[in-house]
Kinemage of the C-alpha trace (Angstrom):
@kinemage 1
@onewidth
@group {chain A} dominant
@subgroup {mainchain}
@vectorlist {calphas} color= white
{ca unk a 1} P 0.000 0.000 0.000
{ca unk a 2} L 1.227 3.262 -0.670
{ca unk a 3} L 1.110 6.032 1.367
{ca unk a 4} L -1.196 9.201 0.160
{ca unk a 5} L 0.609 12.171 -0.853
{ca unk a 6} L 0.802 15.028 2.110
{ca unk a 7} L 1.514 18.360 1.638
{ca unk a 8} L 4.934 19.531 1.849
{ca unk a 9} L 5.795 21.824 5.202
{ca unk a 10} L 7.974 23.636 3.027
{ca unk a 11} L 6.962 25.965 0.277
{ca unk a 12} L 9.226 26.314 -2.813
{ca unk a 13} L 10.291 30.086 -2.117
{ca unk a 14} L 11.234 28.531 1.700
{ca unk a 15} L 13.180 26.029 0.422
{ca unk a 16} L 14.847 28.605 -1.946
{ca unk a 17} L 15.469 30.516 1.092
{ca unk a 18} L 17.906 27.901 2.220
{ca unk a 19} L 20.369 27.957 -0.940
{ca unk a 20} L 20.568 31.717 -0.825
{ca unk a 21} L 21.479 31.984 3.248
{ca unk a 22} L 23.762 28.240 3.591
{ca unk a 23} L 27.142 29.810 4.854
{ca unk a 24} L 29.744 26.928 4.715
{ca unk a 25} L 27.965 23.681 2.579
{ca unk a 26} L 24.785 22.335 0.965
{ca unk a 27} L 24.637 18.862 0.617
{ca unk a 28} L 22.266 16.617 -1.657
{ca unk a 29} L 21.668 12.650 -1.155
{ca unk a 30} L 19.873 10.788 -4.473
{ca unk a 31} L 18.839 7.319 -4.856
{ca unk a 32} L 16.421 7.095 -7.325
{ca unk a 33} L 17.120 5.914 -10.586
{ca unk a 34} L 15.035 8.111 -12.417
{ca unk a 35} L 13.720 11.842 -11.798
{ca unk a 36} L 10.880 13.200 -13.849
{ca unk a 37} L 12.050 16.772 -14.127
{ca unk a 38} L 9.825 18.740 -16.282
{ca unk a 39} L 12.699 21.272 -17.428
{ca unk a 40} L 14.660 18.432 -17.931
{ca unk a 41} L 12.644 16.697 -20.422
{ca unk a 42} L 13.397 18.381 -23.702
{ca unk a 43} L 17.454 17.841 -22.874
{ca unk a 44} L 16.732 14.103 -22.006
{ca unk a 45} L 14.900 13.134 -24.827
{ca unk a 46} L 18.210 14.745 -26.983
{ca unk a 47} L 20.118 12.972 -24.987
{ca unk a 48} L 18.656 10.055 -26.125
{ca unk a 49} L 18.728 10.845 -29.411
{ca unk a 50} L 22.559 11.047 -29.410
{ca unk a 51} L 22.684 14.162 -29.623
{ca unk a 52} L 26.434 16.263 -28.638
{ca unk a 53} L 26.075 17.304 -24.743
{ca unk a 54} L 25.399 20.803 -25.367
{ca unk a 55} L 27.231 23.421 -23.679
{ca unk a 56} L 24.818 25.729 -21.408
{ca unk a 57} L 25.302 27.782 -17.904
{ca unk a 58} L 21.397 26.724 -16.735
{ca unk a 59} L 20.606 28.065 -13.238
{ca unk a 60} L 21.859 25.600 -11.282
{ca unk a 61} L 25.507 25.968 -12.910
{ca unk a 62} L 25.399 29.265 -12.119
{ca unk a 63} L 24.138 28.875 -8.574
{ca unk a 64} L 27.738 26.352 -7.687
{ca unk a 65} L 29.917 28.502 -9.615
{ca unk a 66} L 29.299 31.718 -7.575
{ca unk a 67} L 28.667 29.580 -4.237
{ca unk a 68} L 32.277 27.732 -5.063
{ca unk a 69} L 33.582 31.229 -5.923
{ca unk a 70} L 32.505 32.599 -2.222
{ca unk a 71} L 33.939 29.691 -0.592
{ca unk a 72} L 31.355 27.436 -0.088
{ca unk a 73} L 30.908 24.020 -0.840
{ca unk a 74} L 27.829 22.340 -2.452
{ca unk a 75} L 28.533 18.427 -2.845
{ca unk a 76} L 25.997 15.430 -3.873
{ca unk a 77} L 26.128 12.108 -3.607
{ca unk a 78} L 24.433 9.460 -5.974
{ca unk a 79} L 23.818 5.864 -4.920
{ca unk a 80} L 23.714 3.737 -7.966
{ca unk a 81} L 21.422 1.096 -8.990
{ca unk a 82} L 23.062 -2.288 -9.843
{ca unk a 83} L 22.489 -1.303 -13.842
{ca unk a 84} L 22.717 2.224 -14.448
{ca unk a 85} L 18.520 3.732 -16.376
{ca unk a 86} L 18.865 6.318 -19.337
{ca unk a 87} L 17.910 8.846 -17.214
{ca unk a 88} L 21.042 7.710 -14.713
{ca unk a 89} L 23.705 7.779 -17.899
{ca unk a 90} L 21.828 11.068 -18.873
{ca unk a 91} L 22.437 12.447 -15.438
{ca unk a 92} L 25.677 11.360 -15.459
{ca unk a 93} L 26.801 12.879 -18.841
{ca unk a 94} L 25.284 16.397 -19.067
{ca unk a 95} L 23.954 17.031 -15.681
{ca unk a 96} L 26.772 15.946 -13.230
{ca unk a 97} L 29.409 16.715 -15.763
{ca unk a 98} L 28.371 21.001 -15.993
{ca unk a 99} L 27.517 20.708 -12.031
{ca unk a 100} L 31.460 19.195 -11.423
{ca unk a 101} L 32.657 21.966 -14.152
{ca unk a 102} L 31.308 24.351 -11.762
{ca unk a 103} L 33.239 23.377 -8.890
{ca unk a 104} L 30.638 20.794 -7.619
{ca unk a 105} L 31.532 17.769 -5.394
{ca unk a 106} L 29.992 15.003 -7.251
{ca unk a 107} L 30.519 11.180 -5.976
{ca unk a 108} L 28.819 8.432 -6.785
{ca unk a 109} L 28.479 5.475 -4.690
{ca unk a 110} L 28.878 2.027 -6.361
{ca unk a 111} L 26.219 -1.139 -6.357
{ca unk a 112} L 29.580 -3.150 -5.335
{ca unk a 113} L 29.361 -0.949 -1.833
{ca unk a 114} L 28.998 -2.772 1.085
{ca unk a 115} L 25.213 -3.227 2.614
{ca unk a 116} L 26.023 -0.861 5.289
{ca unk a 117} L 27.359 1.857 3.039
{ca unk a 118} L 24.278 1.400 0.935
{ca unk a 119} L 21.745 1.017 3.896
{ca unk a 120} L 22.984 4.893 4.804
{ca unk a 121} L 21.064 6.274 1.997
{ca unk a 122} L 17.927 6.751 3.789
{ca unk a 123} L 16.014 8.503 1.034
{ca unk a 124} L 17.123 11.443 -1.186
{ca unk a 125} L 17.355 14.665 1.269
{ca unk a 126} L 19.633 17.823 1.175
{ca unk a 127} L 21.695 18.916 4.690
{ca unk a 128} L 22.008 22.995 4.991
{ca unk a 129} L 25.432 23.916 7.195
{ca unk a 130} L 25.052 20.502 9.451
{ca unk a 131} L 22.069 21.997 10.860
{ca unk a 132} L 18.768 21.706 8.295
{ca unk a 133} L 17.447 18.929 6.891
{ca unk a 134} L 15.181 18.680 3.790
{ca unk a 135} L 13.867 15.556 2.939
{ca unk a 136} L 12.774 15.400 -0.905
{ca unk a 137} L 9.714 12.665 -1.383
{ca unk a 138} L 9.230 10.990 -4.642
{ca unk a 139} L 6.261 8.997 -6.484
{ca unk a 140} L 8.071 5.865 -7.113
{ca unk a 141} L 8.024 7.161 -11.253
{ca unk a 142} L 10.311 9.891 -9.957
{ca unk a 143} L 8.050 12.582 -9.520
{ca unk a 144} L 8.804 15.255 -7.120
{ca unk a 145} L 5.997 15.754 -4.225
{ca unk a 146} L 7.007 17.831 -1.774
{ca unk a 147} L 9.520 18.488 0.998
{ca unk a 148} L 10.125 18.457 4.627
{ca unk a 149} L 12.099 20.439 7.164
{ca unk a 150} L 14.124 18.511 9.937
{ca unk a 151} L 15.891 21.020 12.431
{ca unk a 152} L 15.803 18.854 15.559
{ca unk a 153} L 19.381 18.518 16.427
{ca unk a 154} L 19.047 14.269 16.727
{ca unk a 155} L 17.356 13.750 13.593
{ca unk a 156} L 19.653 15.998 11.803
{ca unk a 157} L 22.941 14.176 13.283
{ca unk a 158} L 21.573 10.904 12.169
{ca unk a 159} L 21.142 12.906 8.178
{ca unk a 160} L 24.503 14.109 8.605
{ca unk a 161} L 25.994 10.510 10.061
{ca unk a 162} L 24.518 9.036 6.457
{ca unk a 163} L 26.048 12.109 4.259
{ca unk a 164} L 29.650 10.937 6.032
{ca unk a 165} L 29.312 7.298 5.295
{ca unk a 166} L 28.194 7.677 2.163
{ca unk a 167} L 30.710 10.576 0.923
{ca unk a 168} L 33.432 8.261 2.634
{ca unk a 169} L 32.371 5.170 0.805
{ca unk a 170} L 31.849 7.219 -3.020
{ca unk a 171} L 33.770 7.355 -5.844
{ca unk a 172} L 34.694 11.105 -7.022
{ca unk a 173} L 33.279 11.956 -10.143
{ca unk a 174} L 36.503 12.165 -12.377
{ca unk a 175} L 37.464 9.308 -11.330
{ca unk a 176} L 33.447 7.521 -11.838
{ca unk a 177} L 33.812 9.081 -15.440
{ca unk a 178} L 36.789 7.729 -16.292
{ca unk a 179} L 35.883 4.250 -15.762
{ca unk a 180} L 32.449 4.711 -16.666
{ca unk a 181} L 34.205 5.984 -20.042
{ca unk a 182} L 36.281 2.926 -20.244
{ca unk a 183} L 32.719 0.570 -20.050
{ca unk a 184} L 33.668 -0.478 -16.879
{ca unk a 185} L 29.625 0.144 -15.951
{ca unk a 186} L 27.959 -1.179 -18.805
């Protein structure tokens, strides 16, 4: 049985709020193997098409590059699927590449991780400055429905525990890429 959608307790200009005042690092946790992001749609489907990545400076390159460039740090971390979708080798190719460009901290986490490295990821959420918390919900299609707030100081140490297992157990992007490049996760 699934559980009904709820309204998020955060609205989208409050959780906008939160990437303009972070003062030291924003952190983001996926797991999904697909996300069904409207404005990414018409660059997906090109993707698939084979098209050349092309070369863009969207808002969210923007928004690293000038964090990076006042000293903070935004930083994400992937856990893979044992076969990697479309959308995954998508993400991988244009999005994470321009985000890592921009002075991102991209890592991926590997299906050959240990179950304890893997059991860390406990959803996809973002940690504000080791003291917020927002945990993103998805439809199980990938569809984003809303997001909560965590600020109690236990809940958010057990968010931040995960981030550190997980960034301690993932593969940096350059390096992913490389092998990825060389077919190693076909």
């Amino acid at each position: 049985m699934t559980k009904p959608p709820q309204p998020p307790n955060v609205s989208d200009s409050e959780f906008a709020r939160l990437f303009e005042e972070f003062q030291r690092t924003a952190f983001r946790v996926e797991t999904l193997p697909r996300y069904s992001i409207p404005e990414e749609r018409e660059a997906f489907a090109a993707f698939l098409d084979g098209n050349q990545r092309p070369s863009i400076d969207h808002e969210w390159v923007l928004f690293v590059r000038d964090a990076v460039g006042r000293g903070k740090r935004v930083a994400r971390v992937h856990v893979l699927p044992a076969r990697l979708t479309p959308y995954l080798r998508f993400e991988i190719e244009w999005g994470y590449a321009f985000s890592a460009e921009a002075g991102e901290d991209v890592r991926l986490v590997l299906p050959s991780a240990p179950a304890s490295v893997r059991n860390a990821a406990v959803g996809d959420f973002w940690v504000f400055d080791d003291r917020t918390v927002v945990l993103m919900e998805y439809t199980t299609r990938g569809e984003f429905r809303g997001a909560r707030v965590v600020t109690e100081p236990t809940e958010v140490g057990r968010y931040c525990h995960a981030r550190d297992v997980l960034l301690g157990s993932s593969l940096p992007f350059a390096e992913f890429l490389t092998r990825y490049r060389a077919g190693e996760f076909a």
